[in-house]
BAVO-51890 format. One line per 2 residues: number of its first residue (from 1); their letters; for each residue x, y, z negated of N, C-alpha, C, O. Coordinates in steps of 0.001 Angstrom, whole numbers, plus 524288, in hexadecimal, padded with zeros to 5 digits. Layout:
NUM> A> X Y Z X Y Z X Y Z X Y Z  ... $
This chain:
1> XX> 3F52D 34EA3 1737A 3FA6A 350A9 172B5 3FC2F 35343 177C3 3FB58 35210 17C57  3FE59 35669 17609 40017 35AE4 17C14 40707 35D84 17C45 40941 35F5F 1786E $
3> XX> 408F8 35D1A 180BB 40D75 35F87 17FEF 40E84 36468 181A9 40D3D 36614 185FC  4118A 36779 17D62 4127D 36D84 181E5 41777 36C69 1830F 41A1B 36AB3 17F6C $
5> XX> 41A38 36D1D 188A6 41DEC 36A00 18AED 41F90 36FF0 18D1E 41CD9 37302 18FA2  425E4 37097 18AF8 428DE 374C7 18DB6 42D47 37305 18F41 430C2 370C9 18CCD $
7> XX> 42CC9 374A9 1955C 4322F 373A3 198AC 436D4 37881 19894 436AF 37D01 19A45  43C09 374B9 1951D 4401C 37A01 19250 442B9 37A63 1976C 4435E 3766C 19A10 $
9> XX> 44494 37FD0 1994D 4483A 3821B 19CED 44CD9 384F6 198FE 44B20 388C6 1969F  4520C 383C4 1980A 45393 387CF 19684 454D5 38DAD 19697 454AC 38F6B 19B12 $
11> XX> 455EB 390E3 19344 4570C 396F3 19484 45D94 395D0 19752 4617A 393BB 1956C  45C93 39831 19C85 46416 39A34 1A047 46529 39A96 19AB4 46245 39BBF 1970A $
13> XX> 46BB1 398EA 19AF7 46DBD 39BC6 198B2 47054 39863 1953A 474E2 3994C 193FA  46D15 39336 192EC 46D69 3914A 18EBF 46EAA 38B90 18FCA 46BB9 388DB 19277 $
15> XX> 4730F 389BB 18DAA 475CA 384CD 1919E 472AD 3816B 18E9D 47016 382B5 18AC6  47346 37A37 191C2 46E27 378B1 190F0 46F74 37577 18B9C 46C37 3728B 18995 $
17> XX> 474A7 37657 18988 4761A 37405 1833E 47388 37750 180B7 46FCD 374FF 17EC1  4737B 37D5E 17F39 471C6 3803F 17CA9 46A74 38004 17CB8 46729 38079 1793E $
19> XX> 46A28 37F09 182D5 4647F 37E97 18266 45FDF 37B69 17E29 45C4D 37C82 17B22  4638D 3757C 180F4 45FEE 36FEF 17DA9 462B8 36FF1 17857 4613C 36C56 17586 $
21> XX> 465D5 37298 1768F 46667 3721A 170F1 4655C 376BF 16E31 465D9 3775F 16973  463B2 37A66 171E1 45F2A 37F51 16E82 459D7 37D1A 16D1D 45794 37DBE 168EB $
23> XX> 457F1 37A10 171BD 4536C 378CD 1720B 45266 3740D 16DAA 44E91 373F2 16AC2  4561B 37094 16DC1 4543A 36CB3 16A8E 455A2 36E5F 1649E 452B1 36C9F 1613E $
25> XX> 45A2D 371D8 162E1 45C28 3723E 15E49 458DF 376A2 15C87 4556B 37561 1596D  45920 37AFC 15DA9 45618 37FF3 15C38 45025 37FD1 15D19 44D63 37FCC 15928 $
27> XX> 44D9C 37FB5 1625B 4490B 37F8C 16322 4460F 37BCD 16249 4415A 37CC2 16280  44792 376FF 16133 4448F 37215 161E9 442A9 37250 15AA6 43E4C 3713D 158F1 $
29> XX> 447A6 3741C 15749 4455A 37499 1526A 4407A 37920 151F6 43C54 3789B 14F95  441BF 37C4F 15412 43EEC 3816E 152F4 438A1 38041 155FF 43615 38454 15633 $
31> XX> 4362E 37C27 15800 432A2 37947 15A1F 430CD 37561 15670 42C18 374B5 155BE  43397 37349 15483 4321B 36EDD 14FC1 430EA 373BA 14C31 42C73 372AD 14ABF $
33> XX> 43222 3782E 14A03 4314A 37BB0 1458D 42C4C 37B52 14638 42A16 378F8 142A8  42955 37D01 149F7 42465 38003 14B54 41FF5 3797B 14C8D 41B2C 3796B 14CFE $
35> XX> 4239D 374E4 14CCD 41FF5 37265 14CF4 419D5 370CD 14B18 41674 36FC3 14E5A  4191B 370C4 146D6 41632 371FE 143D5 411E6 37568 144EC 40D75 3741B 1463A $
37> XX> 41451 37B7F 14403 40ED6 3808B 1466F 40E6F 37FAD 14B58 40B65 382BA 14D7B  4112A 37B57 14F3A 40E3F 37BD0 154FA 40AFE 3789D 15670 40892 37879 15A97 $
39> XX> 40AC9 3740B 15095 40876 36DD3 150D3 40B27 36A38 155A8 40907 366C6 15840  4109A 36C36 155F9 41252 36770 15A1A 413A7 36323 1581C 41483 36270 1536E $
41> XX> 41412 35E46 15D49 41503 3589E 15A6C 4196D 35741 15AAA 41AF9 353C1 157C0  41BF8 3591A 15D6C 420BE 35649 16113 422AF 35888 16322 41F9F 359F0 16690 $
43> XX> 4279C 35AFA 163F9 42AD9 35DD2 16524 42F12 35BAE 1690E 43227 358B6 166DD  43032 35C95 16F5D 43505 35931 170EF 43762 35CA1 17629 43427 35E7D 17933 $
45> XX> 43BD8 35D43 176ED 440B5 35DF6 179A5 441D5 35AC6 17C73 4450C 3577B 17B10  43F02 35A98 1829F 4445F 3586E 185A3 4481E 35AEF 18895 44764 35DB7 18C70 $
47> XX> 44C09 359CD 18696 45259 35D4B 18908 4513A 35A3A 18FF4 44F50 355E4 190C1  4528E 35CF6 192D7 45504 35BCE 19A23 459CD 359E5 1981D 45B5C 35C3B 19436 $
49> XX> 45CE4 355CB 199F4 46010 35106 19A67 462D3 353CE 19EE8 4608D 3545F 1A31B  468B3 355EB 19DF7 46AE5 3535B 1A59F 46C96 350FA 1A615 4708B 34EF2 1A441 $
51> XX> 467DA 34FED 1AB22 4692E 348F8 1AEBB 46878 34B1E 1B440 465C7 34EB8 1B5F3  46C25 34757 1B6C4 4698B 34852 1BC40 46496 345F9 1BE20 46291 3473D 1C24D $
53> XX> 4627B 3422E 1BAA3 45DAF 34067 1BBC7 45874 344D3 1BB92 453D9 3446A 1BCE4  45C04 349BD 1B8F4 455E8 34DB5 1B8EA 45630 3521C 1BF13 453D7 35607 1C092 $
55> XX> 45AE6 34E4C 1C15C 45B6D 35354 1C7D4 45930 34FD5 1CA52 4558F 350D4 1CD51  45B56 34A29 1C959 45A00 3465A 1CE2C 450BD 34856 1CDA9 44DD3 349DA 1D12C $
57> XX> 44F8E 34735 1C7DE 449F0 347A6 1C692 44783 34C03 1CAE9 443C6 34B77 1CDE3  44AE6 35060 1CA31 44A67 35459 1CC8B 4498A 35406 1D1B4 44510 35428 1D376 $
59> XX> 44CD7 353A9 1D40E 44DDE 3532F 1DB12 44B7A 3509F 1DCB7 449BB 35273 1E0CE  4497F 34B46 1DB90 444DB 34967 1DDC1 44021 34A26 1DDAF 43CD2 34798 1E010 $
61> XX> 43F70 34DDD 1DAD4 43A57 350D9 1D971 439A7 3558F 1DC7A 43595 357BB 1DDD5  43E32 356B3 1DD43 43EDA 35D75 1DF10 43C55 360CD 1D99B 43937 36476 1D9D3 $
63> XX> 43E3C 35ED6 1D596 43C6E 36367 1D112 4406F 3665C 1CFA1 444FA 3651D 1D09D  43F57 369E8 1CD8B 4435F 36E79 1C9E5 445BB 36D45 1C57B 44481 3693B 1C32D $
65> XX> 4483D 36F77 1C436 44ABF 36EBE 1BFB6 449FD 36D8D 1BD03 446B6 37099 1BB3F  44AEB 368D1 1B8D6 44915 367A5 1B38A 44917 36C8A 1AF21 44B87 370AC 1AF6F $
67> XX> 44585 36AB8 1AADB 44434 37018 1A66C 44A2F 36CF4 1A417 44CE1 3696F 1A5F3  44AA0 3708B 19EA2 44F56 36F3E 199D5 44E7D 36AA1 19858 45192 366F4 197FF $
69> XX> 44940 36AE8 19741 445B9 3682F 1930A 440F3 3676C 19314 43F13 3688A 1975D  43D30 36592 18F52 43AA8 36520 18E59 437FC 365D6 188C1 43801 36194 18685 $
71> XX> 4360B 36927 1862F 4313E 3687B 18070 42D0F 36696 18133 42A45 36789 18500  42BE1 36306 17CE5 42611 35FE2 17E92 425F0 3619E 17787 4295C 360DC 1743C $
73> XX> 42159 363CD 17707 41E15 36580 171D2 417FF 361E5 1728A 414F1 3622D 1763E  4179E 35F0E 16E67 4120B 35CD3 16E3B 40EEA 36098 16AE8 41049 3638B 1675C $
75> XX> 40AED 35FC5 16CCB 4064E 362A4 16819 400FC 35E91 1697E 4009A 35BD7 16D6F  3FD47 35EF4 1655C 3F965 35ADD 164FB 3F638 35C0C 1686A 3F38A 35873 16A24 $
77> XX> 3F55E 361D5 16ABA 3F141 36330 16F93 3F30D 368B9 17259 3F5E7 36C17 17071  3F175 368B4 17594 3F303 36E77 17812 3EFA5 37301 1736C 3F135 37781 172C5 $
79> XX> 3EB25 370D5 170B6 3E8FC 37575 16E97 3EA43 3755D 16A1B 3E7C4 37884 16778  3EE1E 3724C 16739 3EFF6 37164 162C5 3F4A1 37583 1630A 3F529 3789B 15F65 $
81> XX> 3F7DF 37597 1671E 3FBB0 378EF 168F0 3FAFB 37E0B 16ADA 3FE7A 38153 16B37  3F4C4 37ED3 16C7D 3F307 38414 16FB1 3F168 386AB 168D5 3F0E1 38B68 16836 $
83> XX> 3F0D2 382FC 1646D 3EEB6 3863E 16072 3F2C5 387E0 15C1C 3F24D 38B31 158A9  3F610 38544 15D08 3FB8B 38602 15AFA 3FC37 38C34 15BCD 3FC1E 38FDA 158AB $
85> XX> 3FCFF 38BF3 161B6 40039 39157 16534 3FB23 3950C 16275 3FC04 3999F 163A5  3F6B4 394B0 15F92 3F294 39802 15EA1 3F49A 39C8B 1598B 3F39B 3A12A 158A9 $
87> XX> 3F812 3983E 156CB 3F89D 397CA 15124 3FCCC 39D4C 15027 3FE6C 39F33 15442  3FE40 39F6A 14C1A 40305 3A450 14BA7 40748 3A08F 14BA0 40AC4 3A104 14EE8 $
89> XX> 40765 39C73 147DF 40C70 39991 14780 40D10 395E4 14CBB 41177 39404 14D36  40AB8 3950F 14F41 409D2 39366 1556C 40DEC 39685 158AE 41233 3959D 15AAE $
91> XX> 40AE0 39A3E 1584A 40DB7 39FDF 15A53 410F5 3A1CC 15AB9 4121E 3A3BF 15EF6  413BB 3A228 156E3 418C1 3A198 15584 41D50 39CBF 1560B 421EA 39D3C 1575B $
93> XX> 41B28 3991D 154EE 41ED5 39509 1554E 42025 39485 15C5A 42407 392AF 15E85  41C0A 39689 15E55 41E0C 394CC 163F0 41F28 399AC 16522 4215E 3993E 16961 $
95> XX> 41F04 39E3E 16407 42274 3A3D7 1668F 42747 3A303 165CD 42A5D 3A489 16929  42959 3A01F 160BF 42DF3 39EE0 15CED 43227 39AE8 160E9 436F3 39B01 1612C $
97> XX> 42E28 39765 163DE 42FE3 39379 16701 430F6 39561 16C4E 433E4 392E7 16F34  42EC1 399A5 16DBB 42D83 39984 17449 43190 39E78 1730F 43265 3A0CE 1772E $
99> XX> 4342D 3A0A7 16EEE 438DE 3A33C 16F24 43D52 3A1B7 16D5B 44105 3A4CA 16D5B  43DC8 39D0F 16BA2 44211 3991A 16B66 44315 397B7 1713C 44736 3993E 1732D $
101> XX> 4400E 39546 173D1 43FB4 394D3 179A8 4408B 39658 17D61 4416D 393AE 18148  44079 39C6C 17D12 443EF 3A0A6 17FFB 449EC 3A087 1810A 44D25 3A0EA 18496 $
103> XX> 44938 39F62 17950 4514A 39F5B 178D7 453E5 39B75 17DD7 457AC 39C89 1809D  44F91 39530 17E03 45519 394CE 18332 45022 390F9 18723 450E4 38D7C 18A5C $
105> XX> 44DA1 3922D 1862F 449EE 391E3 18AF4 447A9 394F8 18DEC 44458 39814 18C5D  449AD 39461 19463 4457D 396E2 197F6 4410D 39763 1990B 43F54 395B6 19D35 $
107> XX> 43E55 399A6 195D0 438A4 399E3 19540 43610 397DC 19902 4333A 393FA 1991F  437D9 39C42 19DB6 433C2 39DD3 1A21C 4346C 3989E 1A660 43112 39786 1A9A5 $
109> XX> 43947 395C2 1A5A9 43A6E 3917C 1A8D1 438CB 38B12 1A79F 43A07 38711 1A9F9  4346E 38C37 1A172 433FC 3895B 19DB3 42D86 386D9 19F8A 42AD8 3887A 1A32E $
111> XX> 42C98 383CE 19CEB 4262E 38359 1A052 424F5 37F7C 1990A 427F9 37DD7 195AC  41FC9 37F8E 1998F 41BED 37CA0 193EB 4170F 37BB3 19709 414E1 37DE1 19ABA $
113> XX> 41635 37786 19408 41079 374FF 194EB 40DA3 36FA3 19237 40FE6 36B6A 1929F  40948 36FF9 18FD6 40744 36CD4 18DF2 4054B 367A9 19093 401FC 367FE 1940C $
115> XX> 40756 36289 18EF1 404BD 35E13 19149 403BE 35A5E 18DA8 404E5 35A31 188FE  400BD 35681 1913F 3FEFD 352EC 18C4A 402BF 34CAB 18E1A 403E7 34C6D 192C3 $
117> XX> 403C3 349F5 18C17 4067F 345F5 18D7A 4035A 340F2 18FE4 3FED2 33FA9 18EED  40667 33EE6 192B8 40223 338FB 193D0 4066D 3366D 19499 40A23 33803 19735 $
119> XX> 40609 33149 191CA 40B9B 32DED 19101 407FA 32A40 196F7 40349 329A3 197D6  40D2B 3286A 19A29 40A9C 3259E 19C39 40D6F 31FE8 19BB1 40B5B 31BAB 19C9E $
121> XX> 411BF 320A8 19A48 4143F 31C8C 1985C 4172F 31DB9 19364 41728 32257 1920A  41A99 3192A 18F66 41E4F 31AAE 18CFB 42025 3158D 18B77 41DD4 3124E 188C7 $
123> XX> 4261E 31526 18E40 4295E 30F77 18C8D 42C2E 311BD 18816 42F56 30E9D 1863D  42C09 31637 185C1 42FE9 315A7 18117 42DF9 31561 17B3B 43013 3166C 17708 $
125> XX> 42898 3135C 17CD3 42515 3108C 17773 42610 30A92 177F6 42686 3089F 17C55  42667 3077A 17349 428A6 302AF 17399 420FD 2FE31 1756E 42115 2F96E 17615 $
């Protein structure tokens, strides 16, 4: 099992109410549509929280800015997903997506990448 993992930046412009409730109300359905022709498993949104616990995270790190968000898309293999993107209805479903994405995401400030998971713990199984 493999994840394609995109870090959301929003598009200037677009305050951050309008943002996470484009993303989760409009786009998040229009992702479940296509589920199916892309063979994904699992679909998930994490919204950025403000806290000051994500400056304090920050400053002791000396890192940059947190992303919006987060999309985590499962698929059963990277080549299960590389054969998808092969397909016409593949093809489409993600041109369909990656121009929904425009509307209020900063593309170019945006980053994706495939990983595989390794639990190394988990207390929230009983």
């Amino acid at each position: 099992m493999i994840k394609f993992v995109y870090c959301v930046r929003k598009k200037e412009g677009i305050s951050d109410e309008e943002f996470y409730r484009y993303w989760k109300e409009n786009h998040g359905p229009l992702v479940r549509s296509f589920a199916e022709t892309m063979g994904s498993l699992k679909y998930v949104q994490s919204h950025t929280i403000d806290t000051v616990l994500n400056e304090v995270g920050r400053e002791v790190r000396g890192m940059r800015q947190a992303y919006d968000g987060i999309t985590e898309v499962w698929f059963e293999s990277a080549e299960a997903l590389a054969n998808m993107l092969l397909t016409e209805e593949g093809k489409k479903a993600n041109k369909t997506l990656i121009e929904d994405e425009a509307t209020f995401c900063e593309l170019r400030e945006c980053s994706v990448f495939l990983t595989e998971e390794h639990v190394i713990f988990d207390r929230t199984e009983s």
